[in-house]
PyMOL Python script that loads the backbone (N, CA, C, O; Angstrom):
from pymol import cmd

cmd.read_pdbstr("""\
ATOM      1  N   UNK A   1     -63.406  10.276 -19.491  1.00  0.00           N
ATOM      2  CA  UNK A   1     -63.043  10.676 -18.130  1.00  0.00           C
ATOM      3  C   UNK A   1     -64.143  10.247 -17.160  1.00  0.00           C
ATOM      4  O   UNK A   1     -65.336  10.250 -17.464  1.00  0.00           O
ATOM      5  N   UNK A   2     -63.675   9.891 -16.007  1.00  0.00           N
ATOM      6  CA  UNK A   2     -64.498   9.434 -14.743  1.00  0.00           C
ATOM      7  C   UNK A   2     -65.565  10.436 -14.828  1.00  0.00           C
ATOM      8  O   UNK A   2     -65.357  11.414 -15.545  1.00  0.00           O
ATOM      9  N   UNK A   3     -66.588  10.342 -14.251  1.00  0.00           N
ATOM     10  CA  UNK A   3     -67.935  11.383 -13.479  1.00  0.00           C
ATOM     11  C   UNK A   3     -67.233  11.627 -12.083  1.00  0.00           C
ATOM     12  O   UNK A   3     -66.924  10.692 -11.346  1.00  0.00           O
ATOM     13  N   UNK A   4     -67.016  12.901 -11.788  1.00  0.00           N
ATOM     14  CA  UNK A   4     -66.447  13.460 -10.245  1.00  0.00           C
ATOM     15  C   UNK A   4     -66.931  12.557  -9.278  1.00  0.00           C
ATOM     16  O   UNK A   4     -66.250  12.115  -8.353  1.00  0.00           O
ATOM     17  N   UNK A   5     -68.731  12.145  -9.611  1.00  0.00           N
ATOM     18  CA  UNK A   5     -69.133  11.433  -8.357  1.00  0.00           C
ATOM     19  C   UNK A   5     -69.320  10.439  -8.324  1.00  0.00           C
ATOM     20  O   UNK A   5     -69.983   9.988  -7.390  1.00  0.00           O
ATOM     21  N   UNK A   6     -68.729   9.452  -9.520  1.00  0.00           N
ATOM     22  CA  UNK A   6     -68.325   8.020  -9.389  1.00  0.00           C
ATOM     23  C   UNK A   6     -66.795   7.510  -8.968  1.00  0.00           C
ATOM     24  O   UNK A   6     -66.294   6.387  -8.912  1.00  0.00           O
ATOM     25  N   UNK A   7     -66.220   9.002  -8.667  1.00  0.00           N
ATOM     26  CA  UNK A   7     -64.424   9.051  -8.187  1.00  0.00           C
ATOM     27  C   UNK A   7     -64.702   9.048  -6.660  1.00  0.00           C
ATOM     28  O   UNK A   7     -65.472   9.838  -6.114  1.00  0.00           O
ATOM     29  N   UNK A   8     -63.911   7.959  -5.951  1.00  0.00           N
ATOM     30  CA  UNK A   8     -63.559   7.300  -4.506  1.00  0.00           C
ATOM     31  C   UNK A   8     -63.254   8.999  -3.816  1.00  0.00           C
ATOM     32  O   UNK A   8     -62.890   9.732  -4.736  1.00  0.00           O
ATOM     33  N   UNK A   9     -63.312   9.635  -2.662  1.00  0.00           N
ATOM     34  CA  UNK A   9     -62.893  10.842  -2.145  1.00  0.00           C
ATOM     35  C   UNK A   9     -61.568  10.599  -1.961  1.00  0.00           C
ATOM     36  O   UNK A   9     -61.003  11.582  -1.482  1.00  0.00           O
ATOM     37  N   UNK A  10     -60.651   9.407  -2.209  1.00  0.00           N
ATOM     38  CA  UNK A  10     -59.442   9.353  -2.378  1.00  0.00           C
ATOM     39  C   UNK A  10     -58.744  10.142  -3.705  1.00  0.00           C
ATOM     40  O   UNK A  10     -57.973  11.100  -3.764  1.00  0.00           O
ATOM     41  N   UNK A  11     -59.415   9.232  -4.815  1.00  0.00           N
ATOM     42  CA  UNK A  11     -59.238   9.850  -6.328  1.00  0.00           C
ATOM     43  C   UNK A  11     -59.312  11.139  -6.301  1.00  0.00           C
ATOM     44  O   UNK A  11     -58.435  11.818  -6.834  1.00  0.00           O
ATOM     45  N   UNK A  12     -61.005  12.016  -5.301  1.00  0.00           N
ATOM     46  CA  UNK A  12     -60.837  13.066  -5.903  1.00  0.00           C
ATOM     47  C   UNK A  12     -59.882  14.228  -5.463  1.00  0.00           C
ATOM     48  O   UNK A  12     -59.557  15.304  -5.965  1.00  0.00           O
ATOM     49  N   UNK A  13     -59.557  13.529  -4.267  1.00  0.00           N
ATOM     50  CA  UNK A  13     -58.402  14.294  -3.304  1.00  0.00           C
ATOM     51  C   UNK A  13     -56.889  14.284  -3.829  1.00  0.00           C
ATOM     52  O   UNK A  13     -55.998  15.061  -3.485  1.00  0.00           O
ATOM     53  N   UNK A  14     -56.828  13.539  -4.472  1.00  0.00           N
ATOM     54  CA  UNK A  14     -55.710  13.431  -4.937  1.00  0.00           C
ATOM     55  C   UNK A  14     -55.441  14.457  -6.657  1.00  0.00           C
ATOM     56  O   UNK A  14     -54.451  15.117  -6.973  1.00  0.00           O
ATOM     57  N   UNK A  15     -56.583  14.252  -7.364  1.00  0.00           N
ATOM     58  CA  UNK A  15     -56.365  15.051  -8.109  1.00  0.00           C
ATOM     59  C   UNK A  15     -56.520  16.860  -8.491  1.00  0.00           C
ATOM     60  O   UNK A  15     -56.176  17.736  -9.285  1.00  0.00           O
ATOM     61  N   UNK A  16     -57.645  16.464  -6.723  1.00  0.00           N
ATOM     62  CA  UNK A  16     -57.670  18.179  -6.346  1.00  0.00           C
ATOM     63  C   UNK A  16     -56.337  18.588  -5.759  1.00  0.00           C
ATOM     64  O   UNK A  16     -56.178  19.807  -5.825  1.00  0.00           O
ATOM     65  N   UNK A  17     -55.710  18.179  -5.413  1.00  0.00           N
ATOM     66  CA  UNK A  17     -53.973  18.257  -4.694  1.00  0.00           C
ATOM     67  C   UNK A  17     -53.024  18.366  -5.515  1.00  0.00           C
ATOM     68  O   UNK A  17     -51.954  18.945  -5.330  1.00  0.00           O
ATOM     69  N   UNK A  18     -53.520  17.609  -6.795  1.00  0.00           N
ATOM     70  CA  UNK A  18     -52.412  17.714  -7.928  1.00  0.00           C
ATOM     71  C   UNK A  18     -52.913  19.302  -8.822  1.00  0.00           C
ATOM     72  O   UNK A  18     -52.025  20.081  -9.168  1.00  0.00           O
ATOM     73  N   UNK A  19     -53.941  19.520  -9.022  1.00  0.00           N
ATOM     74  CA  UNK A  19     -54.769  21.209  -9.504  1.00  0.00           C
ATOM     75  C   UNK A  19     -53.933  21.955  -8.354  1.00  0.00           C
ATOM     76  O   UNK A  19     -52.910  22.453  -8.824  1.00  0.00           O
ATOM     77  N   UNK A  20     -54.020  22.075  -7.574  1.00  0.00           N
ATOM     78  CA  UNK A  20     -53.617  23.300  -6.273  1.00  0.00           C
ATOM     79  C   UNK A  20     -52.226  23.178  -7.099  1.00  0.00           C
ATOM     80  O   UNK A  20     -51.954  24.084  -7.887  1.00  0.00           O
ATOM     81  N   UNK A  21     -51.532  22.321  -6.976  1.00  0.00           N
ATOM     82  CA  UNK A  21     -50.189  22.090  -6.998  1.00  0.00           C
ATOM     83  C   UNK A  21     -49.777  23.143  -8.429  1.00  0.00           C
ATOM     84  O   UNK A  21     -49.075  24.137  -8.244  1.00  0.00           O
ATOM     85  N   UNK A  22     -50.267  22.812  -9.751  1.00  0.00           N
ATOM     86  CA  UNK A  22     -50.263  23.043 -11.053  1.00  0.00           C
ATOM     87  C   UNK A  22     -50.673  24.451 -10.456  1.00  0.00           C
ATOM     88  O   UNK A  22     -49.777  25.295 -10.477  1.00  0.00           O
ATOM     89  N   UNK A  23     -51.662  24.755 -10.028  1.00  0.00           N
ATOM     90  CA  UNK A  23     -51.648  26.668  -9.530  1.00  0.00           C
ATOM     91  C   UNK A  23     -51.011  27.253  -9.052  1.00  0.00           C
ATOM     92  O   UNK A  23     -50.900  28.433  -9.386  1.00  0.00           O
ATOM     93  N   UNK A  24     -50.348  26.767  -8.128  1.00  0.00           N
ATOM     94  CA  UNK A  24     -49.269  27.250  -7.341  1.00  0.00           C
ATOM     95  C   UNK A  24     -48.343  27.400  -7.977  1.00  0.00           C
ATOM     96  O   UNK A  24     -47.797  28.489  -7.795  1.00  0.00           O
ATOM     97  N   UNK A  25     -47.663  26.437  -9.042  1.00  0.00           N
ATOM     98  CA  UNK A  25     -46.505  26.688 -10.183  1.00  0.00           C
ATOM     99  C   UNK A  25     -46.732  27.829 -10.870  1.00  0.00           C
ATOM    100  O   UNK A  25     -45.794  28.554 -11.201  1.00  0.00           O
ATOM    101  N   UNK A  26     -47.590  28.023 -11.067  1.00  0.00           N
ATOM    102  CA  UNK A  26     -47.776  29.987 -11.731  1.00  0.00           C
ATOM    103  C   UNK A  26     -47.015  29.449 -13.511  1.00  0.00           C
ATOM    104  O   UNK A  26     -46.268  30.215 -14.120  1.00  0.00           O
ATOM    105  N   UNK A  27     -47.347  28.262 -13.982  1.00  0.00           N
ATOM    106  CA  UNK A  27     -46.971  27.699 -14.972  1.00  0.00           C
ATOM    107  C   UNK A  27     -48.099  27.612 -16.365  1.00  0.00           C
ATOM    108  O   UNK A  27     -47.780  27.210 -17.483  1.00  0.00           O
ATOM    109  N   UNK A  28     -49.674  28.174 -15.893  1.00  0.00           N
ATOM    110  CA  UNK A  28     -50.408  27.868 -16.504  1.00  0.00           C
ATOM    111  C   UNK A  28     -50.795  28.937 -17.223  1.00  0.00           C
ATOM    112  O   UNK A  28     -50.954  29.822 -16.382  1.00  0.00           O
ATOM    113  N   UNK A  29     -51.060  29.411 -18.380  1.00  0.00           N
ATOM    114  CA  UNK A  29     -51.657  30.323 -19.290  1.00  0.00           C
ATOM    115  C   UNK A  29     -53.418  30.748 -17.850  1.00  0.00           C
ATOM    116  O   UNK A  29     -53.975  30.111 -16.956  1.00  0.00           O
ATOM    117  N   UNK A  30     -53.553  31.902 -18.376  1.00  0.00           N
ATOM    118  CA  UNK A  30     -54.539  32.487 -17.858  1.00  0.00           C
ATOM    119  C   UNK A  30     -55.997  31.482 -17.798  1.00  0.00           C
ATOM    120  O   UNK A  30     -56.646  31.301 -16.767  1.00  0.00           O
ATOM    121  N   UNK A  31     -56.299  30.939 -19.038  1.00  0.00           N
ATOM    122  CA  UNK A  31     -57.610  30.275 -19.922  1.00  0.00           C
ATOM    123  C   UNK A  31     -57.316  28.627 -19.167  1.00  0.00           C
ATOM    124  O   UNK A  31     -58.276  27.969 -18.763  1.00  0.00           O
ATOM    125  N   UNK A  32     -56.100  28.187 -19.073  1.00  0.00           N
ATOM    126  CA  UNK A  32     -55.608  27.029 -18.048  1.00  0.00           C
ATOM    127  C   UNK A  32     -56.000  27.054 -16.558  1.00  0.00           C
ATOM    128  O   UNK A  32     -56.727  26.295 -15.917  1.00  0.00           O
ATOM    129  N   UNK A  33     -55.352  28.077 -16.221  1.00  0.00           N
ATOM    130  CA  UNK A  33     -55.695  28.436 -14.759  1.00  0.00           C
ATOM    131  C   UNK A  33     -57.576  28.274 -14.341  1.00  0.00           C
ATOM    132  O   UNK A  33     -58.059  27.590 -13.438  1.00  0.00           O
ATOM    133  N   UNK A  34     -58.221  29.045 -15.222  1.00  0.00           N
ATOM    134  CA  UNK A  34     -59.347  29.353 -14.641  1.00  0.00           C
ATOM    135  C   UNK A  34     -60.427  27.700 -15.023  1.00  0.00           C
ATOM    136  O   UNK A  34     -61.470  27.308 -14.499  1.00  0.00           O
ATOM    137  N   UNK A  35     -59.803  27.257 -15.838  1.00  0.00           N
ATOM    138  CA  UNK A  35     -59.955  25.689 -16.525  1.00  0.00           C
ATOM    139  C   UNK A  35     -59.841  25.108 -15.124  1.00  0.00           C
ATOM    140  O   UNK A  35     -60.749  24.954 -14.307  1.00  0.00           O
ATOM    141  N   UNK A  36     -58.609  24.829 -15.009  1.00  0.00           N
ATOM    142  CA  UNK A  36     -58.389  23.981 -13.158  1.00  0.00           C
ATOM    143  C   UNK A  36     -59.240  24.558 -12.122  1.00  0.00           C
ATOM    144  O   UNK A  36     -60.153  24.010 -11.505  1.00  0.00           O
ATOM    145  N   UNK A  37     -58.831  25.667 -12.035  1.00  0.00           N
ATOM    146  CA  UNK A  37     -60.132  26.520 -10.930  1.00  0.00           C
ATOM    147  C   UNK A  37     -61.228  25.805 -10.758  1.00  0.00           C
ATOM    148  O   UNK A  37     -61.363  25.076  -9.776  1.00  0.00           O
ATOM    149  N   UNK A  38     -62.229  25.945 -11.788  1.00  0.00           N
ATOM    150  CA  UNK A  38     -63.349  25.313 -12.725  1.00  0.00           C
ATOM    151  C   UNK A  38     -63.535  23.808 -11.736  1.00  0.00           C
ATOM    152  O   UNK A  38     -64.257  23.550 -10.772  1.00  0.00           O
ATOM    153  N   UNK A  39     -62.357  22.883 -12.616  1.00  0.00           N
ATOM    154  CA  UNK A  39     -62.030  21.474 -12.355  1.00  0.00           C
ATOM    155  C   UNK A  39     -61.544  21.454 -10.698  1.00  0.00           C
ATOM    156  O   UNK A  39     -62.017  20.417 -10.233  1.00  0.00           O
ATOM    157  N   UNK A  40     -60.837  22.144  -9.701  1.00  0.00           N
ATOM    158  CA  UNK A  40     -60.802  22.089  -8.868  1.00  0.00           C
ATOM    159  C   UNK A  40     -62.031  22.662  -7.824  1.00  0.00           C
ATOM    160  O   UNK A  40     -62.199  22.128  -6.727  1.00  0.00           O
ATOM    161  N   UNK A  41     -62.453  23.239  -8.057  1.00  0.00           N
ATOM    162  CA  UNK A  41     -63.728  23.782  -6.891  1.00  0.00           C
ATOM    163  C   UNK A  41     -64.931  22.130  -7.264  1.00  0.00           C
ATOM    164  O   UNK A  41     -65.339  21.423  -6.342  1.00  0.00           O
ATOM    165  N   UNK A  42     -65.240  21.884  -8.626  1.00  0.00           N
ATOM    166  CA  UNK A  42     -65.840  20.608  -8.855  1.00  0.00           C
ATOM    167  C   UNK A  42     -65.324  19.490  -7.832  1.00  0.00           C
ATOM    168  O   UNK A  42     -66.136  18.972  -7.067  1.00  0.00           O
ATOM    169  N   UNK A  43     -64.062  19.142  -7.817  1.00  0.00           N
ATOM    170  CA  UNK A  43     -63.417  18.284  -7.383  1.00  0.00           C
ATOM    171  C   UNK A  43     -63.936  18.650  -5.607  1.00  0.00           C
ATOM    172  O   UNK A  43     -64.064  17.594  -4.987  1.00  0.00           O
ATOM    173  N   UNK A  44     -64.173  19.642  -4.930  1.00  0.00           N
ATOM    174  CA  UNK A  44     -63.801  19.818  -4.388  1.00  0.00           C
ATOM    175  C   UNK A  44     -64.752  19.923  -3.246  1.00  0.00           C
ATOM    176  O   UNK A  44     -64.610  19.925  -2.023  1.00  0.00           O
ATOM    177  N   UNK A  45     -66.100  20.039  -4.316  1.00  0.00           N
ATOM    178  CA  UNK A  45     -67.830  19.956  -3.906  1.00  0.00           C
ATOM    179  C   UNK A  45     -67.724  18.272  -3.708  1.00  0.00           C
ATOM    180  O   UNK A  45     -68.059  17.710  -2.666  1.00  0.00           O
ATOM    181  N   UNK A  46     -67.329  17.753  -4.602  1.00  0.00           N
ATOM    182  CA  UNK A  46     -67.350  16.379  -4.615  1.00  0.00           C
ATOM    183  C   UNK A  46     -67.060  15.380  -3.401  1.00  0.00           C
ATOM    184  O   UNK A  46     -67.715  14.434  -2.964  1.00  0.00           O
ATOM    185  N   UNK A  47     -65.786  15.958  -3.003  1.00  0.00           N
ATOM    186  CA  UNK A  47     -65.155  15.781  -1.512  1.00  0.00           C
ATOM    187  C   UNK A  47     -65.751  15.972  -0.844  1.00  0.00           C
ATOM    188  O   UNK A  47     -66.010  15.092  -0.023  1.00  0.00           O
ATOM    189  N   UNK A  48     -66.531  17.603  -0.733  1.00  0.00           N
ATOM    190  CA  UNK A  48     -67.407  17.675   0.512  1.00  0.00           C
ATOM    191  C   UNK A  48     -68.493  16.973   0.896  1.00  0.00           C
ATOM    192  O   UNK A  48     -68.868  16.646   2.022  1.00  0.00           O
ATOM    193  N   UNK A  49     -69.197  16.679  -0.734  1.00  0.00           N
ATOM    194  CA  UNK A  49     -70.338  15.865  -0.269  1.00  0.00           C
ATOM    195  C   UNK A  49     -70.341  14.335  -0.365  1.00  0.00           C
ATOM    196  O   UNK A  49     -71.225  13.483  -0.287  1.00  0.00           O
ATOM    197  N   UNK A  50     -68.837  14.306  -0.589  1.00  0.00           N
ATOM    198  CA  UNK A  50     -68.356  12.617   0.030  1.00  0.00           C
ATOM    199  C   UNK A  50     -68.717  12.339   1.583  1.00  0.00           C
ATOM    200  O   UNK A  50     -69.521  11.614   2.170  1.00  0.00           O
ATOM    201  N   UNK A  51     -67.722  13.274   1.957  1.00  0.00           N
ATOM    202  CA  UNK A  51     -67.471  13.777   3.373  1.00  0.00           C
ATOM    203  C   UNK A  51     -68.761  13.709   4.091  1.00  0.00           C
ATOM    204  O   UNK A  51     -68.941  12.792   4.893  1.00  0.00           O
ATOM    205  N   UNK A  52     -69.531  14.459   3.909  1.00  0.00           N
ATOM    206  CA  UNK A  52     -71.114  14.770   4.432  1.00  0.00           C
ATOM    207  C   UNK A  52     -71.538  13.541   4.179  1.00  0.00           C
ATOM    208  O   UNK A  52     -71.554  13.005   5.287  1.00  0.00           O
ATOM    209  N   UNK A  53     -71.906  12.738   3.355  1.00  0.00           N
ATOM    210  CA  UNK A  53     -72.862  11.475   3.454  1.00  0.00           C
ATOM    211  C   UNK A  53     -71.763  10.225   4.548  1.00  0.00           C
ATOM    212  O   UNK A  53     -72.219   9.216   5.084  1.00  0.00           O
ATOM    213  N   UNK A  54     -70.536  10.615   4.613  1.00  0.00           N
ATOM    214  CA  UNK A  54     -70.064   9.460   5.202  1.00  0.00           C
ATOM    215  C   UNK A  54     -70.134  10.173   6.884  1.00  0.00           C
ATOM    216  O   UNK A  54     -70.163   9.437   7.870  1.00  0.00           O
ATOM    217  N   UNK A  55     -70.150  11.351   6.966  1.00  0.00           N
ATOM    218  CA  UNK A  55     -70.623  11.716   8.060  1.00  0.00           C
ATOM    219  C   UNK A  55     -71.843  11.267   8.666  1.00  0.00           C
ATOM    220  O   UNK A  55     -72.107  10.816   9.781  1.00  0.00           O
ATOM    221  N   UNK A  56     -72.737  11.589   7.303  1.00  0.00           N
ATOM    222  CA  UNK A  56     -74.099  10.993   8.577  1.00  0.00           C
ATOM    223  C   UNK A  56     -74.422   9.633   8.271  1.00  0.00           C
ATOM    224  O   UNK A  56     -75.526   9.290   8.694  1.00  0.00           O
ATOM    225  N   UNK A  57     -73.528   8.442   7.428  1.00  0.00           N
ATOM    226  CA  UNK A  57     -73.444   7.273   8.040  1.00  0.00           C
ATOM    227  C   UNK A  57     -73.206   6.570   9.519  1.00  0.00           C
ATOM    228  O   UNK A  57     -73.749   5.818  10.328  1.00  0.00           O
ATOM    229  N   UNK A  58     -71.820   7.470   9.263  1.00  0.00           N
ATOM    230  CA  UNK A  58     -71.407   7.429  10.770  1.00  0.00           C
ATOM    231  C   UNK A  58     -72.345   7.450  11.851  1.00  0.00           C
ATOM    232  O   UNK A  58     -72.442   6.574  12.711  1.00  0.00           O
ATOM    233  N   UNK A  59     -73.560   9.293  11.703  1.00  0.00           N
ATOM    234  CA  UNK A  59     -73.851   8.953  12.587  1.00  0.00           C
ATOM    235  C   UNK A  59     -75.748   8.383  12.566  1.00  0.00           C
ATOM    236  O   UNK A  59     -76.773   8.938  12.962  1.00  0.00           O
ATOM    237  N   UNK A  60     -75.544   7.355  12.053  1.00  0.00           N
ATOM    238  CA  UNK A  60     -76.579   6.350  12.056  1.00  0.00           C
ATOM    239  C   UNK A  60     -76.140   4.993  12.754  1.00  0.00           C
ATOM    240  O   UNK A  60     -74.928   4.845  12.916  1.00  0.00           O
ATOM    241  N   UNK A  61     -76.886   4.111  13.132  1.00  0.00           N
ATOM    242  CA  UNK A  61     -76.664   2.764  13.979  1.00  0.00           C
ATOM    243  C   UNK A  61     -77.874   1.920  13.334  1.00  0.00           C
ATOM    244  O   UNK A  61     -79.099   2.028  13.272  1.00  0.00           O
ATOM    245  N   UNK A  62     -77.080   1.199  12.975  1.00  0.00           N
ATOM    246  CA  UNK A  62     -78.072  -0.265  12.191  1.00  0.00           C
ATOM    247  C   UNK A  62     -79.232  -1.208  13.620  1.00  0.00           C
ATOM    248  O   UNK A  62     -78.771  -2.064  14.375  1.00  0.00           O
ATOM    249  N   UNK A  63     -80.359  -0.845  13.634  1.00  0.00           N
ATOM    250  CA  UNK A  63     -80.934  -1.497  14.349  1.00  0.00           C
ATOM    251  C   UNK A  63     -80.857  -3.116  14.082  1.00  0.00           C
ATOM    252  O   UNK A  63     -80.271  -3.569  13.099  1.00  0.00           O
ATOM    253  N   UNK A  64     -81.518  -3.950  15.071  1.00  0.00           N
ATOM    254  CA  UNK A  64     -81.806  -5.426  14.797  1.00  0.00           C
ATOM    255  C   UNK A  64     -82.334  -5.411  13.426  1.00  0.00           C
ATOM    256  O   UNK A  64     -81.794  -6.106  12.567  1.00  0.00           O
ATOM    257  N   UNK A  65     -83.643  -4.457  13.076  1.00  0.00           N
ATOM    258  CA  UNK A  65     -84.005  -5.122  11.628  1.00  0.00           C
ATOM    259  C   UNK A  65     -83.198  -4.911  10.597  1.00  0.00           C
ATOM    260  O   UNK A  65     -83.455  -5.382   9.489  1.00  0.00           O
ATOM    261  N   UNK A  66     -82.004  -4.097  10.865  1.00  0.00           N
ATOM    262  CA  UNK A  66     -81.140  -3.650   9.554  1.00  0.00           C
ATOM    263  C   UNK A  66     -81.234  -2.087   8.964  1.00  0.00           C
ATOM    264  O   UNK A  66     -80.351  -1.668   8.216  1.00  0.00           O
ATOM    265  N   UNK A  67     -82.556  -1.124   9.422  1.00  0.00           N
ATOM    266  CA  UNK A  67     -82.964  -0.268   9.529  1.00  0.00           C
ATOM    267  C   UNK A  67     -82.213   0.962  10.027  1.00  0.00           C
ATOM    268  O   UNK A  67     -81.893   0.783  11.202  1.00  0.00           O
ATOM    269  N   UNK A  68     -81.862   2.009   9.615  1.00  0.00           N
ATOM    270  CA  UNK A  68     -81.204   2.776  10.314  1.00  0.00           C
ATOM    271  C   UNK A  68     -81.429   3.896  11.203  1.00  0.00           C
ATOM    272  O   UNK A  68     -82.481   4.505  11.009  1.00  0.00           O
ATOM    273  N   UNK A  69     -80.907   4.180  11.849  1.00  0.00           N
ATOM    274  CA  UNK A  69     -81.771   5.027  13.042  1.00  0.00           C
ATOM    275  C   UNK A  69     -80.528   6.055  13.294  1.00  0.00           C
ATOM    276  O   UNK A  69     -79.374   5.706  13.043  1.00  0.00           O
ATOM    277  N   UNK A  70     -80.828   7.285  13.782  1.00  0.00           N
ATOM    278  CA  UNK A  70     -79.819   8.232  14.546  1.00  0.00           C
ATOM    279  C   UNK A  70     -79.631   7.362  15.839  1.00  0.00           C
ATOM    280  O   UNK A  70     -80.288   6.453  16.349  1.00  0.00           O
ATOM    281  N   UNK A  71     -78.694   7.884  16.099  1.00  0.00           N
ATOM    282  CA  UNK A  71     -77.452   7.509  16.793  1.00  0.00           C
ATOM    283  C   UNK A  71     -77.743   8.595  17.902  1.00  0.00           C
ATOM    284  O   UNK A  71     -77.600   9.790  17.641  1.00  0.00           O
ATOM    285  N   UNK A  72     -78.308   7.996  19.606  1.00  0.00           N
ATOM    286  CA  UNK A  72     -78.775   8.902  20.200  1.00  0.00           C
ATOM    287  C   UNK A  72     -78.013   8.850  21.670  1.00  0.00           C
ATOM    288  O   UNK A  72     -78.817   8.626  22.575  1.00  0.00           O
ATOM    289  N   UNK A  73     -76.684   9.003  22.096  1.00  0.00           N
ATOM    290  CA  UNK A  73     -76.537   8.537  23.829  1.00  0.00           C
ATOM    291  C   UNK A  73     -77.722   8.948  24.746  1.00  0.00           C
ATOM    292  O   UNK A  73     -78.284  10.042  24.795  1.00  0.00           O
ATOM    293  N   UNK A  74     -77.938   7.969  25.368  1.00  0.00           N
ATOM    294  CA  UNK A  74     -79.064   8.496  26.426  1.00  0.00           C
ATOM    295  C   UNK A  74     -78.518   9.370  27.708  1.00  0.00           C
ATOM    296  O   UNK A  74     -77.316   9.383  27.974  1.00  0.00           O
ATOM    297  N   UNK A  75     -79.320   9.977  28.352  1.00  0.00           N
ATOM    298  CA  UNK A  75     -78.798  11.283  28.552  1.00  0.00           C
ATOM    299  C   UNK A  75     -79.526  10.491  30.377  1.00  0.00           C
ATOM    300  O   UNK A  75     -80.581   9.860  30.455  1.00  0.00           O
ATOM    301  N   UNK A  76     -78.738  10.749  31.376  1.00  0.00           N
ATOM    302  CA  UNK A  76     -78.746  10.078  32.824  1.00  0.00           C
ATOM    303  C   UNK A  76     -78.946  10.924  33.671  1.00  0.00           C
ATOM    304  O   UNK A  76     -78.989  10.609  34.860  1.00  0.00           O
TER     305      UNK A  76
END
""", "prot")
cmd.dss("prot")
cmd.show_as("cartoon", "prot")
cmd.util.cbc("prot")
cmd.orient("prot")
């Protein structure tokens, strides 16, 4: 099986969507349920701290040397 944090935030969104889904069916033995739980909150840290590093890509700006810098509007 993949490592959570070598899975695209597509992958892991998708298989955290498919866990919710399988919980919501009320289809799973007790020891199942808390298994996905488990596997979904993982999934789910994963996302966030997808999320968060592509956030503060965003807010960085590649200087001339290639270097990255915050991202500052100047203030008038």
């Amino acid at each position: 099986m993949e490592k959570k944090s070598e899975m695209s935030f597509e992958e892991a969104m998708s298989k955290l969507e498919a866990i919710v889904k399988e919980l919501e069916s009320g289809n799973c033995t007790l020891d199942d349920a808390i298994n996905k739980y488990t596997d979904g909150m993982n999934l789910a840290k994963t996302c966030g701290d997808k999320l968060n590093s592509a956030t503060e890509k965003v807010n960085k700006i590649l200087t001339d040397n290639g270097e990255l810098k915050d991202f500052e509007i100047p203030e008038e």
